[in-house]
N, C-alpha and C positions, 0 to 999 in steps of 0.2 A: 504494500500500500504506500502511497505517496505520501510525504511527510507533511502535503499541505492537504491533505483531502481528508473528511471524516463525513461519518452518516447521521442523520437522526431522519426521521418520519415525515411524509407531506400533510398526514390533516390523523383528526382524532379517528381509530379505531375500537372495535368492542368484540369482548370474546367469553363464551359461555363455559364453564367446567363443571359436573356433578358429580359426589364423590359420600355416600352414605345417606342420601335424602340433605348435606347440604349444599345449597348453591354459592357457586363463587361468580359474580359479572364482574368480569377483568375491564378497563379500559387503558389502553397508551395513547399518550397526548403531545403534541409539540410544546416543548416552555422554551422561552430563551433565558428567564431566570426563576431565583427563587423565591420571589416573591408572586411570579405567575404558577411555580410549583403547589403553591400554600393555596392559594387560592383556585386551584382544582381542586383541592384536599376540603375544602370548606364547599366547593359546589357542590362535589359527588355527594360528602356529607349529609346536605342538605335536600340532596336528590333521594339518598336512600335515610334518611332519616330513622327508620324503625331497623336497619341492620344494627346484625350484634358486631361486626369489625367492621374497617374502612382501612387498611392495609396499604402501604404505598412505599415507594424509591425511585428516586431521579436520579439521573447525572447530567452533568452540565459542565459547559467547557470543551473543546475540540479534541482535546483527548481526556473527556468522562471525569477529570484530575476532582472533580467537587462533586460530590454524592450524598445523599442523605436514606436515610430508610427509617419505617417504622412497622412498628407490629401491633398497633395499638390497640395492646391488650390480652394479643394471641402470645405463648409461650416463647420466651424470648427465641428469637433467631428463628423460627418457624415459618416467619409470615416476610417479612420486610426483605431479611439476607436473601430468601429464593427469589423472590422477586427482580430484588438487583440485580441477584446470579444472571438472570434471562438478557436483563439490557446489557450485561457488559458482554455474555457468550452471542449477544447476535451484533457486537458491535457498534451500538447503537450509542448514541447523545443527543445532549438538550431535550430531552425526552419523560417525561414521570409515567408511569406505569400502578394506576391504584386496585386493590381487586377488595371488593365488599362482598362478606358472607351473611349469607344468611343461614342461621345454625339452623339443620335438621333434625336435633334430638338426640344424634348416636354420637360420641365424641369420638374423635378421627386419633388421635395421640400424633405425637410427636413429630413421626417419620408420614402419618397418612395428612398432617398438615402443612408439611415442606411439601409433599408431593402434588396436591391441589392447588396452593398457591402459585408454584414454578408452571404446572399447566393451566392454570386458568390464564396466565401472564402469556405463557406459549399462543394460546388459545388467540386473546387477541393481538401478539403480533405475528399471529400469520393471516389477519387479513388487514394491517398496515402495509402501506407503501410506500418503499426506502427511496429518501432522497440523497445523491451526493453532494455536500457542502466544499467547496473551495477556500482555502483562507488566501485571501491577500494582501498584500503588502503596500504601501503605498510612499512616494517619494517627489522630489520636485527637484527641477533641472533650472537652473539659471545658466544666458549664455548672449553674446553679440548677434546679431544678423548673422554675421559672415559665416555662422556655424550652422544656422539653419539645417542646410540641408543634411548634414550629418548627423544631427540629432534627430532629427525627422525618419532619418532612413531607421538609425538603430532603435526607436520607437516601435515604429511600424514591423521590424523585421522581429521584434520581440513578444509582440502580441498586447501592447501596455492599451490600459483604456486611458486617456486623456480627461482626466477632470477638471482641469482648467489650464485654460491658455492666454496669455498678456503678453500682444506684440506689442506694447507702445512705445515706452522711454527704450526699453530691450526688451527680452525674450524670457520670458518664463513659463515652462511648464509642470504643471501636477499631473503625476501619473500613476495609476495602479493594475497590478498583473496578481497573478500567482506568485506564494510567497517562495515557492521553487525554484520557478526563474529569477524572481526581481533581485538575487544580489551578482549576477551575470549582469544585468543591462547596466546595474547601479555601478558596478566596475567598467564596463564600457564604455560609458557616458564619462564617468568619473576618468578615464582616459584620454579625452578631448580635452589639450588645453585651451585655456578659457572656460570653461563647463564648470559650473558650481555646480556641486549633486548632494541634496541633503534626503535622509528617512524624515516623513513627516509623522510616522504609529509612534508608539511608546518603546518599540524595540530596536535598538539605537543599535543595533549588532547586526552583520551581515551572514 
């Protein structure tokens, strides 16, 4: 896998599991934080209102690095850890995954609640639809006229999108690519003298 590519989900999906008389509705959700994470956890909530759990785990961040889970209320590590287990073995981020049971009377133990959980999760992300996410990078080129075309060509020959451009006094362009390629152009451009080339992200490292 590309070191700037990661996956999370196009739109909310829902998945059924039945396991002793009780029922598990799984859903996975797109979040891009945690504060949108919470605030699935309070709508399902409030959707299922009379369940006895509301079970959840997210990751967040392009490589999953920010996670949370709960089991609220179900045996520890039963409910929450399987759940997670599902989004990191299918690769997945930016993503929260909640599953609500409704008890059926017979209690499952331990290993029969890890196993409902991980499938009810399985359940619905296999009728999600995986999106690949690009990370990019972004940078800006200050330069004379006379450079024009040189900076133009290794622009265009690099794939960069152009976010802003200012011919007036001189030449300045904002540019953003894939974070794979962009410290290639950023060296090549940074190669033209005369050519200012600055990162304009927070990640000041090539």
């Amino acid at each position: 896998m590309s070191q700037d590519t990661y996956y999370t989900i196009e739109a909310e999906a829902e998945g059924l599991y039945s396991q002793m008389r009780s029922k598990f509705i799984a859903y996975v959700i797109p979040i891009e934080s945690e504060e949108e994470a919470l605030a699935e956890v309070a709508r399902v909530r409030a959707k299922y209102y009379d369940a006895r759990h509301v079970c959840w785990a997210y990751r967040l961040g392009p490589d999953g690095a920010r996670y949370r889970s709960n089991d609220d209320g179900e045996p520890s590590g039963t409910a929450g850890k399987p759940i997670l287990g599902q989004l990191i073995s299918a690769d997945l981020t930016n993503i929260i995954a909640l599953v609500v049971r409704y008890f059926g009377g017979i209690k499952l133990g331990t290993s029969g609640l890890i196993e409902a959980y991980r499938e009810a999760t399985v359940a619905a992300l296999a009728e999600a639809t995986r999106r690949t996410c690009i990370i990019e990078r972004s940078l800006s080129a200050s330069f004379g006229y006379d450079l024009m075309g040189e900076v133009m060509r290794a622009v265009k020959e690099s794939g960069a999108k152009v976010l802003l451009q200012d011919f007036r006094e001189s030449c300045r362009l904002e540019l953003s690519l894939r974070a794979d390629d962009a410290p290639a152009l950023f060296d090549r451009l940074g190669r033209l003298y005369g050519v200012q080339v600055q990162w304009l992200d927070q990640d000041d490292t090539a």
